[in-house]
C-alpha positions in Angstrom: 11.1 -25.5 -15.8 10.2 -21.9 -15.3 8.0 -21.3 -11.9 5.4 -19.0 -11.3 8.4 -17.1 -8.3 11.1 -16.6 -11.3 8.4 -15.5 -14.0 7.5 -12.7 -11.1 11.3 -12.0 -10.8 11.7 -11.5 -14.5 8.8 -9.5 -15.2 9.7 -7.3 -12.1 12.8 -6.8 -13.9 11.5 -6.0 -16.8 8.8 -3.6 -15.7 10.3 -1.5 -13.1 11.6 1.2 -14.6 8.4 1.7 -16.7 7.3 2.9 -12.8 10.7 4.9 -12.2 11.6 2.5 -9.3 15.5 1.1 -8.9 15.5 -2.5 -7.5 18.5 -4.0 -6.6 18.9 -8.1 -6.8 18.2 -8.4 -3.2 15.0 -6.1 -3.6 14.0 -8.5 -6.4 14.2 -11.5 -4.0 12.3 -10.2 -0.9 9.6 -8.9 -3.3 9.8 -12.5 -4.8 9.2 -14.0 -1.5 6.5 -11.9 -0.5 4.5 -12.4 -3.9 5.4 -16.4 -2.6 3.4 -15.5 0.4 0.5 -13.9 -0.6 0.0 -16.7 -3.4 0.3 -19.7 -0.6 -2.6 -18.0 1.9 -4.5 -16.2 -1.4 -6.6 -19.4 -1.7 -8.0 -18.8 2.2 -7.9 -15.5 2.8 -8.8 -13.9 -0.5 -6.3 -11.0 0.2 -6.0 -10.3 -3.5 -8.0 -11.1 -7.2 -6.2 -14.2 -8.5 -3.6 -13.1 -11.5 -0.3 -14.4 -13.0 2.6 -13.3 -12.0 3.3 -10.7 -14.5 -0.2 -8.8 -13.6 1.0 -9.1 -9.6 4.0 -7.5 -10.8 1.9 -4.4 -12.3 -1.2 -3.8 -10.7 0.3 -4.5 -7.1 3.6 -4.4 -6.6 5.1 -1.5 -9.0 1.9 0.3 -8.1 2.2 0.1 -4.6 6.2 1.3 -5.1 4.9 4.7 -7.2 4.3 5.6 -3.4 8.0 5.5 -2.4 8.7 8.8 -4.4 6.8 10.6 -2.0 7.5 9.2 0.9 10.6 11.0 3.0 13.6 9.3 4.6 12.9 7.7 7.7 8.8 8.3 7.8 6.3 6.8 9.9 3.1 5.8 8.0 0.0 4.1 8.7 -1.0 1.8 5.9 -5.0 1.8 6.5 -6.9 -1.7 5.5 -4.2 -3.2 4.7 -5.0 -6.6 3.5 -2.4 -8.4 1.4 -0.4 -5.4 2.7 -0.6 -3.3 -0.1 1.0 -0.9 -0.6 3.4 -0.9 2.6 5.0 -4.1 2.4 7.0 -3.7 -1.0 7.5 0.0 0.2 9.0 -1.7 3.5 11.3 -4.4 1.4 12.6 -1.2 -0.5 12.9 1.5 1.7 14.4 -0.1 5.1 14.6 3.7 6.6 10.5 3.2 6.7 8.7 2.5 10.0 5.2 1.6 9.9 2.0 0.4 11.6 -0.4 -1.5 9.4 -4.4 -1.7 10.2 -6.5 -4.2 9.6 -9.5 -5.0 10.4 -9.8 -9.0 9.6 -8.2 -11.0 11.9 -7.4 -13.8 9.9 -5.7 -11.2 7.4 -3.8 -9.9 10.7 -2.4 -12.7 11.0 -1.3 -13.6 7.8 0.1 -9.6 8.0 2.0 -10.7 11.3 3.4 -13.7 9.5 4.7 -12.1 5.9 6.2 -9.3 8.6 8.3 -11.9 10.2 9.4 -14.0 7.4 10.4 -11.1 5.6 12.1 -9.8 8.1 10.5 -6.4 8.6 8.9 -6.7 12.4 11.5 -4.5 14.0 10.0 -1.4 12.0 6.4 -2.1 11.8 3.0 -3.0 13.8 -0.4 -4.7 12.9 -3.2 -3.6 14.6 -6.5 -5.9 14.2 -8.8 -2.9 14.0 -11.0 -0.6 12.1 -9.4 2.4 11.8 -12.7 4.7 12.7 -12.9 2.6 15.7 -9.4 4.1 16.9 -7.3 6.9 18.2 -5.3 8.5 15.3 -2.2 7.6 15.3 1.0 9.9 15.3 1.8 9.1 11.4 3.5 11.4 8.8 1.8 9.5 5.9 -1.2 7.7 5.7 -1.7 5.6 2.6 -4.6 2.9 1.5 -5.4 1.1 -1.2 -8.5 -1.0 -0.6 -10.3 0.1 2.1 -13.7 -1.1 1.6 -16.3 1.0 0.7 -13.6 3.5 0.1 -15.5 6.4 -1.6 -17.8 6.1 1.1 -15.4 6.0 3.8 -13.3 8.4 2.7 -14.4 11.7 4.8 -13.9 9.4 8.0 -10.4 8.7 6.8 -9.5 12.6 6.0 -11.3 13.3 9.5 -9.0 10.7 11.2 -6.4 11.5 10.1 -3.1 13.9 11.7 -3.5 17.3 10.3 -0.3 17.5 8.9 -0.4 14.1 7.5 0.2 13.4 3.5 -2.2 11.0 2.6 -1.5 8.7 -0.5 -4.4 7.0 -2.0 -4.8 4.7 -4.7 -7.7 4.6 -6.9 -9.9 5.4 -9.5 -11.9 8.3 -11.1 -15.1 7.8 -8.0 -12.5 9.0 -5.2 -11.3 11.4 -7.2 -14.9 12.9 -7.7 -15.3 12.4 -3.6 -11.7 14.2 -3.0 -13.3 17.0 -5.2 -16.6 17.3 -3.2 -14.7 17.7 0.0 -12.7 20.5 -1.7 -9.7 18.6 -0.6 -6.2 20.1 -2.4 -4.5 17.2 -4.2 -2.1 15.9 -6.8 -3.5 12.9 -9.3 -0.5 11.0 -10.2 -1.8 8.4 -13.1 -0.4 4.9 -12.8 1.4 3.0 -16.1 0.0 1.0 -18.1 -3.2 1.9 -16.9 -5.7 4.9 -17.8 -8.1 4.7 -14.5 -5.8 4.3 -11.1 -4.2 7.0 -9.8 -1.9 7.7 -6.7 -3.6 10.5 -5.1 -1.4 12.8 -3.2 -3.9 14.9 -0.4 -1.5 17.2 2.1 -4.2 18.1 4.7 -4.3 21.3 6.1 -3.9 21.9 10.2 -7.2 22.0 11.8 -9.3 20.8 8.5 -11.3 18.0 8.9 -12.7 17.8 5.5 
């Protein structure tokens, strides 16, 4: 009988290059485990919408890998409202030259961060923080990435503001932030997503000494 883990491994398979991304067999089973992870606490923690395997494939963890083009060779990001841990996590599993400290501000999803950290093997390079990021000092980072921060349109001329100056921020969403990034007259790059025509990786380098 075919389970829910090795449809995930199949479609991931199938669908990576479609997203330009390389995943070797051992790639394929960390990713496995963490999708294993997230489906055993989604029912009490809500960290993501429930799907099937093959849309967890597309819509979080292909998606979240579109980042790793941009990131360099032994970076330090901050991953802001991190949730499921989305988009750092299957960026961590791939890229082990990665360090990063993840923030977020529910501290039952801390925990369940802290846990999927440890059992995939990946707390010597990262962090969790239980906080709200505005609440915070910035953080010496060379990227900053999100993907669901709540009220993110909203929040997002806090985030710029917060954020080091010579930061790269990498932002997931839709056509609203992109309208926000425009108001702040922020310089970016919209790189769309497959198989989708309304999520985009926004690529924001912010200038020294510009707050937005």
């Amino acid at each position: 009988m075919t389970t829910t883990a090795d449809e995930f491994a199949h479609e991931l398979a199938a669908h990576a290059s479609r997203y330009d991304v390389q995943l070797p067999p051992a790639s394929i089973a960390r990713l496995t485990s963490y999708f294993q992870l997230v489906s055993a606490w989604n029912a009490r923690l809500h960290l993501v919408a429930p799907c099937a395997p093959a849309e967890f494939v597309t819509r979080h963890v292909l998606e979240s890998l579109a980042a790793l083009r941009f990131l360099s060779t032994g970076a330090h990001v901050v991953d802001v409202g991190s949730g499921a841990g989305l988009p750092i996590i299957p960026c961590l599993i791939v890229r082990a030259d990665l360090r990063a400290t993840l923030i977020e501000a529910a501290t039952k999803k801390a925990v369940f961060l802290r846990e999927a950290l440890s059992r995939l093997e990946l707390r010597a390079q990262t962090q969790v923080r239980a906080e709200r990021f505005e609440q915070m000092n910035a953080l010496a980072a060379d990227f900053i990435t999100c993907r669901a921060l709540e009220r993110f349109t909203e929040m997002l001329p806090r985030l710029v503001a917060w954020s080091p100056p010579k930061a790269t921020l990498l932002l997931f969403s839709g056509p609203a932030l992109r309208e926000k990034i425009e108001q702040l007259a922020l310089a970016y790059d919209a790189v769309q997503l497959p198989e989708t025509e309304r999520r985009f990786l926004f690529v924001i380098k912010r200038e020294p000494n510009k707050t937005g």
